[in-house]
N, C-alpha and C positions, 0 to 999 in steps of 0.2 A: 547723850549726844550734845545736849545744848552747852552743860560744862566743860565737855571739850573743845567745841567754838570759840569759847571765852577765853578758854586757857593758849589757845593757837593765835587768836587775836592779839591777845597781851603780850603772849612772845614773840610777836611779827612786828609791834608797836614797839616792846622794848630793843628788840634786837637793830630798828631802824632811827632809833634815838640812839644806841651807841655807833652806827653807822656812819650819824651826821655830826657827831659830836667826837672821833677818831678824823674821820674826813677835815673839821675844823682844825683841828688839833694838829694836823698834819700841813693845813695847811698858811698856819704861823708861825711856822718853822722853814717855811720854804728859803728864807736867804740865810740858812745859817745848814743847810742840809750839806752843799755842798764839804763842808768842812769834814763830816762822817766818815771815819777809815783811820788807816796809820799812813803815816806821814815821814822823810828821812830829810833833811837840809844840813844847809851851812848858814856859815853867819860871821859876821865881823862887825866889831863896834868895839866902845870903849872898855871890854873885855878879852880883847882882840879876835881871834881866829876860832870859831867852834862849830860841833856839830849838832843837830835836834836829831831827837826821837820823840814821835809826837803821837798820838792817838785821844781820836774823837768818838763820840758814842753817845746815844741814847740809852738813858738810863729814869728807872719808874716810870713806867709806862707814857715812855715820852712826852716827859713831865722837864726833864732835864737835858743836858747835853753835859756830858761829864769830859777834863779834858787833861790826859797825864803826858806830863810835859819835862824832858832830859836834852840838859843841853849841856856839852862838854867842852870847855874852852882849854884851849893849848895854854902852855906855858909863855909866859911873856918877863921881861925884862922888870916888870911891876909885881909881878905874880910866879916867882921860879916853878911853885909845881901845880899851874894850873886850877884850873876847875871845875866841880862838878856842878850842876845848878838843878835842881830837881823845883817842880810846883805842880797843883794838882789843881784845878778849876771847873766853873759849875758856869754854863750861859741858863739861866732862867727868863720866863715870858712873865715880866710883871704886868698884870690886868687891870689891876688899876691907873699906871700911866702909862698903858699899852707902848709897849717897850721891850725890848731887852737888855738884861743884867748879864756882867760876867764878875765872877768873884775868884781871886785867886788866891790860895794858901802857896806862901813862897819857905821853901827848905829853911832861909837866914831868917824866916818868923814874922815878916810883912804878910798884911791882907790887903789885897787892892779890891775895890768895890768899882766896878765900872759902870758906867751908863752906856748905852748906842745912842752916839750922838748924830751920824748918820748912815746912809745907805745912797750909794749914787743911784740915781733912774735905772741904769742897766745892772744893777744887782754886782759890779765888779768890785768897790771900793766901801768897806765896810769900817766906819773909826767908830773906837769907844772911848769915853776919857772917861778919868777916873772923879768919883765923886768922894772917899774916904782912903785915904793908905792909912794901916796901924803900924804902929812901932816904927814911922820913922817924923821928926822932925815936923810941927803942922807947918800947913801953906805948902808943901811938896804937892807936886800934881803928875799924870802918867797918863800916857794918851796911846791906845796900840791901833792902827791902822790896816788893815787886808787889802790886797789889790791881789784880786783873782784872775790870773792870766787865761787859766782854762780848768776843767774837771778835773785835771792833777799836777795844777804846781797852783802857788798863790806865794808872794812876798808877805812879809812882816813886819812893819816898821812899830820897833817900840822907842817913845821918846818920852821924857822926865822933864822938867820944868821944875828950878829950886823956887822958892817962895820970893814974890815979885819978878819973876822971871819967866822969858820966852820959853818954849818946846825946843828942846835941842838934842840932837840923836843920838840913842843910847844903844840900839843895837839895831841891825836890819838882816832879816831869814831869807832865804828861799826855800821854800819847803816842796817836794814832790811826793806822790802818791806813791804809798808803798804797793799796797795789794789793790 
């Protein structure tokens, strides 16, 4: 009987360390949860006229936020048969500079390493900028911005900056809540 005491104990102990440690876990991820689901938008910028398909997700035991991202731009006077833009991304909780990262692999073979540079007080206005892009040009910089209107729409402003050079607008989404 006493063995089983032990053994109930330790499983009441263990099971309430992953409790508080899911519970944590769940809730440092609170300003980026909203983002979770699929997503449809438009969008226009120096690409012109296009559409998103977007979906967000927890992925490895909400370790990650995984994020697959299509966006289809029309054809333009620069561009006769359009195009297609595919990129795939990861927000990670770096704990050592209590933070969040977003990393994105882009179709054309850039990686953008982003930092969260902030969060406004009411959790609506979320910017990252970019701390490394590969494969393009050094001194390039890339800053994406979120202004969350409600539980399913939010804007997207993504903007570039060439080397010695201001942010200037590269493309702006509105995206809606699929499901």
């Amino acid at each position: 009987m006493k063995i089983l005491n032990i053994l109930v104990t330790i499983l009441l102990f263990a099971s309430s360390i992953t409790i508080a440690q899911s519970t944590k876990q769940d809730s440092i991820w609170s300003p980026m949860k909203i983002f979770v689901g699929e997503w449809t938008g438009e969008s226009a910028g120096d690409p012109g006229k296009g559409t998103y398909e977007r979906k967000y997700q927890f992925i490895f035991n909400k370790k990650y936020i995984e994020i697959k991202n299509k966006s289809t731009w029309q054809p333009t006077p620069n561009n006769a048969k359009g195009e297609v833009h595919k990129d795939i991304g990861y927000i990670s909780y770096d704990k050592s500079r209590k933070l969040f990262v977003l990393r994105q692999f882009h179709i054309e073979g850039f990686v953008n390493q982003y930092k969260l540079d902030s969060i406004s007080p009411n959790g609506k206005t979320i910017v990252f900028i970019s701390e490394s892009i590969e494969n393009i040009p050094n001194g390039w910089r890339a800053k994406e911005t979120y202004h969350i209107s409600n539980d399913n729409e939010f804007s997207e402003t993504f903007e570039l900056a060439a080397p010695t050079k201001q942010f200037e607008l590269y493309s702006k989404a509105l995206l809606k809540r699929k499901n």
